[in-house]
C-alpha positions as CSV (number, residue, x, y, z in Angstrom):
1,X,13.6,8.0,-20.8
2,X,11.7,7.2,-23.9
3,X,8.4,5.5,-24.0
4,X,8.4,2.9,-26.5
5,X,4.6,1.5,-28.1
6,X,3.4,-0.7,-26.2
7,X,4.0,-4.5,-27.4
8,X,2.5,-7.9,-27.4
9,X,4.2,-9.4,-25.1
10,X,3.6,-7.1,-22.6
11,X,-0.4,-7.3,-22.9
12,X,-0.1,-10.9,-22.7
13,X,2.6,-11.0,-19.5
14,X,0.2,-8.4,-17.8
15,X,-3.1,-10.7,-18.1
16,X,-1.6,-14.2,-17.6
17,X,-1.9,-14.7,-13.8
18,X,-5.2,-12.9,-13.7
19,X,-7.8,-15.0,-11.5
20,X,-10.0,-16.2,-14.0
21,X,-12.7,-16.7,-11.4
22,X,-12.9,-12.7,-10.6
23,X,-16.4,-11.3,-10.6
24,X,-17.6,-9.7,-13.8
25,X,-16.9,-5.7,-14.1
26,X,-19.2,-3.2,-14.6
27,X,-18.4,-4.1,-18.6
28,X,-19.8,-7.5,-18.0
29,X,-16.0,-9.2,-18.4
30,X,-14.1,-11.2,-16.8
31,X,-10.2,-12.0,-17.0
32,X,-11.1,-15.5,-18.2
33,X,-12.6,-13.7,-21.2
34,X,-10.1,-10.9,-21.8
35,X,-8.0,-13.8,-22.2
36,X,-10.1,-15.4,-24.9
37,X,-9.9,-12.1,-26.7
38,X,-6.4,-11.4,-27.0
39,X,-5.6,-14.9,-28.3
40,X,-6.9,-13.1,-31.5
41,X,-4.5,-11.1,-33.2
42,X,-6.8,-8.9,-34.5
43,X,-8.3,-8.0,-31.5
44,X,-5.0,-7.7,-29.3
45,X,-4.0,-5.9,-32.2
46,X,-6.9,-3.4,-31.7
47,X,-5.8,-2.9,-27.9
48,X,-2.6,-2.4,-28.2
49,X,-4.0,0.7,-30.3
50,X,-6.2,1.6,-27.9
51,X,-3.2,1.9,-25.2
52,X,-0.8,3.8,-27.3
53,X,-3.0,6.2,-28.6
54,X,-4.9,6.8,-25.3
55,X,-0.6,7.9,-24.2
56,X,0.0,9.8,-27.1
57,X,-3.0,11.5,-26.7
58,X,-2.6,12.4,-23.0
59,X,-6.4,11.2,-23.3
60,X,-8.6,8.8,-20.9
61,X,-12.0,7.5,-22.5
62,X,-14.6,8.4,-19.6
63,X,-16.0,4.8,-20.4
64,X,-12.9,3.7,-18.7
65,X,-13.3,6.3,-16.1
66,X,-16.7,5.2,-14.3
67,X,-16.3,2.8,-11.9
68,X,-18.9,1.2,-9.5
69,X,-18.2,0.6,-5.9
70,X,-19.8,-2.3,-3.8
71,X,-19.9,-1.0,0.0
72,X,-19.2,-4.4,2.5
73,X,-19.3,-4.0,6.3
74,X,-15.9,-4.5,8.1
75,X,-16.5,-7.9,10.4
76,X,-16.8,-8.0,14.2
77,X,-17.7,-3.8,14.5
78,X,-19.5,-3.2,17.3
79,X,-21.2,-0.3,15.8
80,X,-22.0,0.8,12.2
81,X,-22.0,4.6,12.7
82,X,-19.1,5.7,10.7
83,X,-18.1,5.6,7.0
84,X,-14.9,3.6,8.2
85,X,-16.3,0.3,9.1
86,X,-17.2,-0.6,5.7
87,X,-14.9,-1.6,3.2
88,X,-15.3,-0.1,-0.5
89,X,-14.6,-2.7,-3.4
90,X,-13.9,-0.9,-6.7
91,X,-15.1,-2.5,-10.0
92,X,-13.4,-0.7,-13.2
93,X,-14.3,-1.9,-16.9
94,X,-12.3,-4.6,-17.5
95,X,-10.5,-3.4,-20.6
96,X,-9.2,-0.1,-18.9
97,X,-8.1,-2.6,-16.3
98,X,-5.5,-4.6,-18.2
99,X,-3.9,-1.5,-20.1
100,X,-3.5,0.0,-16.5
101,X,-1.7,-2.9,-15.5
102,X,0.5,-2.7,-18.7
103,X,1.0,1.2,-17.7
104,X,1.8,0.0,-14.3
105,X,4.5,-2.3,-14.8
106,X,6.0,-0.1,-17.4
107,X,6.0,3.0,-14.6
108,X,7.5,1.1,-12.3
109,X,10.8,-0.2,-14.7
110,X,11.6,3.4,-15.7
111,X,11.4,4.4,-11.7
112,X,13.6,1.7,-10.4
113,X,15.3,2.0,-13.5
114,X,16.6,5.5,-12.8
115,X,16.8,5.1,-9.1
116,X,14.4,7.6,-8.4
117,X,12.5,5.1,-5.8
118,X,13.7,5.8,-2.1
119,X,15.6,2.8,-0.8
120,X,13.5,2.7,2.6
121,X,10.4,2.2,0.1
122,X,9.2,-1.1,0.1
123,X,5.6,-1.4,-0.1
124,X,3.8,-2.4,-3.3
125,X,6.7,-2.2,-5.5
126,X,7.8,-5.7,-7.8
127,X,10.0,-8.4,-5.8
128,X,9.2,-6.4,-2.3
129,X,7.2,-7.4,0.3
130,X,6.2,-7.6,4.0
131,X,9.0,-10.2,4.2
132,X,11.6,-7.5,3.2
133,X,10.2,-5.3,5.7
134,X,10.3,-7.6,8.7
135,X,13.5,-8.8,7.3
136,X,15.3,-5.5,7.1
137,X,14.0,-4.3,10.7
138,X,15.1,-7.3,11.9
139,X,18.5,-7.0,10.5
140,X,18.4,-2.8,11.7
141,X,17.5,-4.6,15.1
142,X,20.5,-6.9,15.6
143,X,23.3,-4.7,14.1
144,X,22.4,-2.0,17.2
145,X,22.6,-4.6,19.5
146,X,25.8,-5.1,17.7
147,X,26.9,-1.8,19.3
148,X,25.4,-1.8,22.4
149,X,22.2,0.2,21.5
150,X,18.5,-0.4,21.8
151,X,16.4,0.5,18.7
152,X,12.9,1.7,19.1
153,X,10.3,2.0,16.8
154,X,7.1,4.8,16.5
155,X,5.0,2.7,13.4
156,X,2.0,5.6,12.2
157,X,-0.6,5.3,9.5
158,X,-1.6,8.3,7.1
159,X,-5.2,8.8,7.4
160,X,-7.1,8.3,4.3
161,X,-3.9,8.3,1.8
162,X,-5.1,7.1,-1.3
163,X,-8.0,9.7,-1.2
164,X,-5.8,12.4,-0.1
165,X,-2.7,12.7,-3.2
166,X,-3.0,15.9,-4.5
167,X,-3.3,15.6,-8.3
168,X,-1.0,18.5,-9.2
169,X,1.6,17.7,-7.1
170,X,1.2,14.0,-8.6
171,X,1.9,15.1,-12.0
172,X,4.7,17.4,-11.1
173,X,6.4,14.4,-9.5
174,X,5.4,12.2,-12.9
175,X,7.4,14.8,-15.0
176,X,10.2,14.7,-12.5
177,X,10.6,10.8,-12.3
178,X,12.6,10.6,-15.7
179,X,9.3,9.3,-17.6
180,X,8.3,11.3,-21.3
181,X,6.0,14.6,-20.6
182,X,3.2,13.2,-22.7
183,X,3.0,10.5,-19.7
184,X,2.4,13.1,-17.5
185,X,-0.1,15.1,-19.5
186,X,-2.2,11.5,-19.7
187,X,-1.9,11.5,-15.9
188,X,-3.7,15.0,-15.6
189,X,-6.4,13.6,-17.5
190,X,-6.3,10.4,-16.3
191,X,-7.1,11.4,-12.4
192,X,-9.8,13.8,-13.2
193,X,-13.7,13.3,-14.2
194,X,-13.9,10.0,-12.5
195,X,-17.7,8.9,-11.3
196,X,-18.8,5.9,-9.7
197,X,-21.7,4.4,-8.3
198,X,-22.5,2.7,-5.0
199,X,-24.3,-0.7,-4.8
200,X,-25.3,-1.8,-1.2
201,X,-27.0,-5.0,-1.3
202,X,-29.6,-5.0,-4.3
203,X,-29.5,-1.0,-3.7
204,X,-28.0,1.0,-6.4
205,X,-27.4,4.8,-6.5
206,X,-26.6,7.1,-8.8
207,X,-23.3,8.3,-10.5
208,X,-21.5,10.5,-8.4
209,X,-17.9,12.6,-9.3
210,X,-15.3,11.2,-7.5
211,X,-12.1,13.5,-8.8
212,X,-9.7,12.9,-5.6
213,X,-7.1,11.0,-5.0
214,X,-5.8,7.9,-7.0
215,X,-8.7,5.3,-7.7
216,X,-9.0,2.2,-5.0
217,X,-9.0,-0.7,-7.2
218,X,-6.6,-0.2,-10.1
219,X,-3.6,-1.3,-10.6
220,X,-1.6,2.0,-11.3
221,X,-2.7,3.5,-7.3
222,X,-0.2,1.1,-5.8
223,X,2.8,3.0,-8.2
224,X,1.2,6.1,-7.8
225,X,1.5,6.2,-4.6
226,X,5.2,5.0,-3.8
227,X,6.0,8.1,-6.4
228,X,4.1,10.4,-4.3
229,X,6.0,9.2,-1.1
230,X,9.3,9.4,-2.9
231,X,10.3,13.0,-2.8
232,X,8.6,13.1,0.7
233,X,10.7,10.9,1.7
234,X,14.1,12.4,0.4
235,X,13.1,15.8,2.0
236,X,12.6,14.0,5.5
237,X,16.0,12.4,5.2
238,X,17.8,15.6,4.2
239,X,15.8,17.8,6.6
240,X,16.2,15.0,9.6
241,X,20.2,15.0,8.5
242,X,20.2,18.8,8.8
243,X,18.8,18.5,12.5
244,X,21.5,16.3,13.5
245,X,18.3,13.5,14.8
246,X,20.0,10.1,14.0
247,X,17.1,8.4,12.6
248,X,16.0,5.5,9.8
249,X,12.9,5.2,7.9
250,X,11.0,2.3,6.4
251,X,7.9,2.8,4.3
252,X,5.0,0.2,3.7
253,X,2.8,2.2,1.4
254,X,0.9,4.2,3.4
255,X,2.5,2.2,7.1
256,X,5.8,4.0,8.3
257,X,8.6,3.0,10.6
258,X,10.7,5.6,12.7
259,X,13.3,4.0,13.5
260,X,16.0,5.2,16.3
261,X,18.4,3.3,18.2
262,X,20.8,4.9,21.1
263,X,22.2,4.1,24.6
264,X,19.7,6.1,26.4
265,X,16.0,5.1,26.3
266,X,15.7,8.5,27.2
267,X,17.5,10.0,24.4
268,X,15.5,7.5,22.2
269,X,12.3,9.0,23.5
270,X,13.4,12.6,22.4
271,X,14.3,11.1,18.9
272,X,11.0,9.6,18.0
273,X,9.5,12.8,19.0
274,X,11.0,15.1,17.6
275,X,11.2,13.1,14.5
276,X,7.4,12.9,14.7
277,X,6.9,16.5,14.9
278,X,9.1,16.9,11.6
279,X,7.4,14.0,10.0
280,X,3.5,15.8,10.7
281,X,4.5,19.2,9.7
282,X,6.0,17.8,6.2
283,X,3.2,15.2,5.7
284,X,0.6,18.6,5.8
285,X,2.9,20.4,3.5
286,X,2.1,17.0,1.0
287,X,-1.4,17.2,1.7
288,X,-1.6,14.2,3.8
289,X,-2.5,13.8,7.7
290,X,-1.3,10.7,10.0
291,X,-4.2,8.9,11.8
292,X,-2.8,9.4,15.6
293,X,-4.8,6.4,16.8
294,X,-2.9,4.3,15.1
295,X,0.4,5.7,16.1
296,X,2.5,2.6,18.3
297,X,6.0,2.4,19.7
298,X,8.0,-0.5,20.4
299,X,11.8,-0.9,21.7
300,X,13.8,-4.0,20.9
301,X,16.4,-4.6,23.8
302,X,18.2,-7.7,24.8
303,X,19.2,-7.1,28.2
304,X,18.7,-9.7,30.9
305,X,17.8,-7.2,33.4
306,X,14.0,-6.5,33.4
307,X,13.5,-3.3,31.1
308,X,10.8,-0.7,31.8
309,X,10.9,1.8,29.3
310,X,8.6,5.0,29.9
311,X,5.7,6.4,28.0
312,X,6.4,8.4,25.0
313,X,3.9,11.5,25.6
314,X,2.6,12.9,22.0
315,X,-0.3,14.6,22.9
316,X,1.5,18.5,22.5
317,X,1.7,17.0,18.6
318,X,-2.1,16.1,18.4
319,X,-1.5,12.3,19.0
320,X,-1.7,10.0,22.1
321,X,0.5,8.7,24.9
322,X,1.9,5.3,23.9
323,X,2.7,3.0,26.3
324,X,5.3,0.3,25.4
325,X,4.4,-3.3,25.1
326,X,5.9,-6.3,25.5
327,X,4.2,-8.0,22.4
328,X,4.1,-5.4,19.0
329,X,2.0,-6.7,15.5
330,X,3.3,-5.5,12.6
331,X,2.2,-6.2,8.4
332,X,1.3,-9.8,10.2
333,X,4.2,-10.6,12.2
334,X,4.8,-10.8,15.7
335,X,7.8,-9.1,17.5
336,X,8.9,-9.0,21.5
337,X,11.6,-7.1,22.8
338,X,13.9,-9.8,22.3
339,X,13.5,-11.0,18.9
340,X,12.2,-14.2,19.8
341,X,9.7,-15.2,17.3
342,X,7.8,-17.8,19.3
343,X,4.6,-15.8,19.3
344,X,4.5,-15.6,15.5
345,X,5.1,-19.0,15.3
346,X,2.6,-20.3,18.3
347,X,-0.1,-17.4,16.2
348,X,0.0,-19.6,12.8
349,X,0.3,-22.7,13.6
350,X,-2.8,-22.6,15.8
351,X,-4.9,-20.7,12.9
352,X,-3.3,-22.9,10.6
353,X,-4.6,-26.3,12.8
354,X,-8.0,-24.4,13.7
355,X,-8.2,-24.0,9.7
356,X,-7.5,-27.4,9.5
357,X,-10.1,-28.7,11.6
358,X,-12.6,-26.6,10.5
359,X,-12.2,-28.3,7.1
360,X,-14.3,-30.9,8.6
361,X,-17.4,-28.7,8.6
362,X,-17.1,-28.8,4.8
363,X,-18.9,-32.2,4.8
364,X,-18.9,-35.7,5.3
365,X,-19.1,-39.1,3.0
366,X,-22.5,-38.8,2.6
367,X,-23.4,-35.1,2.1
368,X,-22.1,-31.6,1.3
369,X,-18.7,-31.4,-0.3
370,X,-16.9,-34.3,-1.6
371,X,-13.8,-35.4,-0.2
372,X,-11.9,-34.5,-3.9
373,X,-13.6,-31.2,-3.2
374,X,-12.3,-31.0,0.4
């Protein structure tokens, strides 16, 4: 598919629900200003330059290409020791920002466009959402009860995904996708040469190269990354297919869903495992690793009788031995075997009355916050 300069209207759809009150980038701007700026012609004139060049090219200006990162401790650790109870908030120059965004979007059209997306991906992609998700589980759920069958779920996390996309492979996938080769060329340059520098408090080190995986922080990882999950995906599918294992898939960015649903608790047991064995040797052939620890299984059944279901024992694949529960959080909602979503709803509407009374901490009529505040 062609790629078109870029146009006015698209500069000016991409900025116009920016949060004005975002802290200042490394360039010193805000979106509240950027939007000042392109009300001149002249200068949104000059942008719009600036973005179809830097395409034509294959070229990305190493001003936009240093970053800093601000390094904030997770909440409620009981320890400190290890580089993953801190959370890492990228700041990119502001301009780069908002031509990324306009990159982004366009990406994503031509993708969906051409039906190169997998249908089981729904993470991070325009007009999808955790609702979608939780909807189409739910709706997975019901029809195997439908039949007569339980469904079971293994959920797994890939460790450190964002970090962990192979560039190469990225740009082959970019060139397959249906876009124009000179947007894959800017892609190799794009992802290389990056630097960024660490601020911890009033503490500031130096630049350091950070040329892995997609950027934290920009708006074209979140695209980037469904691509790189696409042909993944369609090779698990085909492969799983091949092996006869009866199994679905739903894909939340870097969460996963294995999803089985049988008879036999039993049988369902053998599914998810084998499935996860298939699922680990492919994800190393992509260059990506799943974070066992996180690795959960959870079987829907509506059955009166009281249902025990066993342990599903992964430990001869490198992960644990899950034991079902009766409860299961997952992307923010609350499931039980049944599909009875009284815990989800007993969950936010007490954090939505403890928010709610909390608000009179905020002040009173004669100090703090005024009421109009409040």
């Amino acid at each position: 598919m062609q790629w078109p300069p870029f146009s006015k209207e698209e500069l000016k759809q991409a900025i116009i629900k920016c949060n004005d009150s975002s802290a200042p980038e490394p360039d010193k701007l805000s979106w509240q200003h950027l939007k000042i700026i392109i009300k001149q012609d002249e200068c949104l004139a000059n942008i719009i330059n600036i973005a179809n060049v830097c395409i034509n090219l294959g070229h990305w200006p190493n001003y936009f290409k240093c970053s800093s990162t601000i390094i904030i401790p997770k909440p409620n650790k009981a320890s400190y020791n290890q580089a993953k109870m801190f959370h890492p908030i990228v700041l990119l120059n502001m301009l780069g920002k908002l031509i990324e965004k306009v990159i982004a979007k366009r990406i994503q059209f031509t993708v969906v466009n051409n039906n190169f997306i997998h249908q089981s991906q729904l993470g991070k992609l325009k007009f999808k959402s955790t609702m979608d998700t939780e909807v189409a589980l739910t709706h997975i759920v019901r029809s195997g009860w439908a039949k007569g069958k339980t469904t079971s779920t293994l959920a797994f996390d890939i460790s450190q995904f964002f970090l962990s996309l192979n560039h190469h492979l990225l740009t082959s996938i970019l060139n397959k996708a249906g876009l124009e080769p000179k947007v894959a060329t800017f892609f190799a340059n794009y992802l290389v040469q990056r630097k960024t520098n660490y601020i911890w408090n009033n503490l500031q080190s130096p630049e350091f190269k950070v040329n892995v995986g997609v950027g934290q922080g920009s708006a074209l990882s979140p695209i980037l990354s469904t691509l790189y999950l696409t042909p993944f995906l369609h090779i698990l599918e085909k492969h799983q297919k091949n092996l006869n294992i009866p199994i679905s898939m739903l894909s939340f960015v870097n969460d996963g869903l294995i999803i089985a649903q049988n008879r036999s608790i039993f049988s369902l047991n053998s599914q998810l495992f084998c499935s996860y064995n298939v699922l680990s040797n492919f994800l190393t052939d992509f260059g990506l690793v799943i974070e066992h620890g996180k690795t959960e299984v959870f079987h829907f059944n509506r059955l009166h009788r009281a249902f025990n279901p066993p342990s599903l024992d992964l430990s001869l694949l490198g992960g644990p031995i899950l034991c079902p529960k009766d409860s299961w959080k997952y992307l923010g909602f609350f499931f039980n075997q049944k599909l009875i979503f009284h815990q989800h709803i007993d969950f936010y509407s007490n954090k939505a009355m403890s928010t709610v009374k909390c608000m009179k901490l905020l002040g009173n009529s004669s100090r703090r916050i005024s009421s109009i505040q409040k």
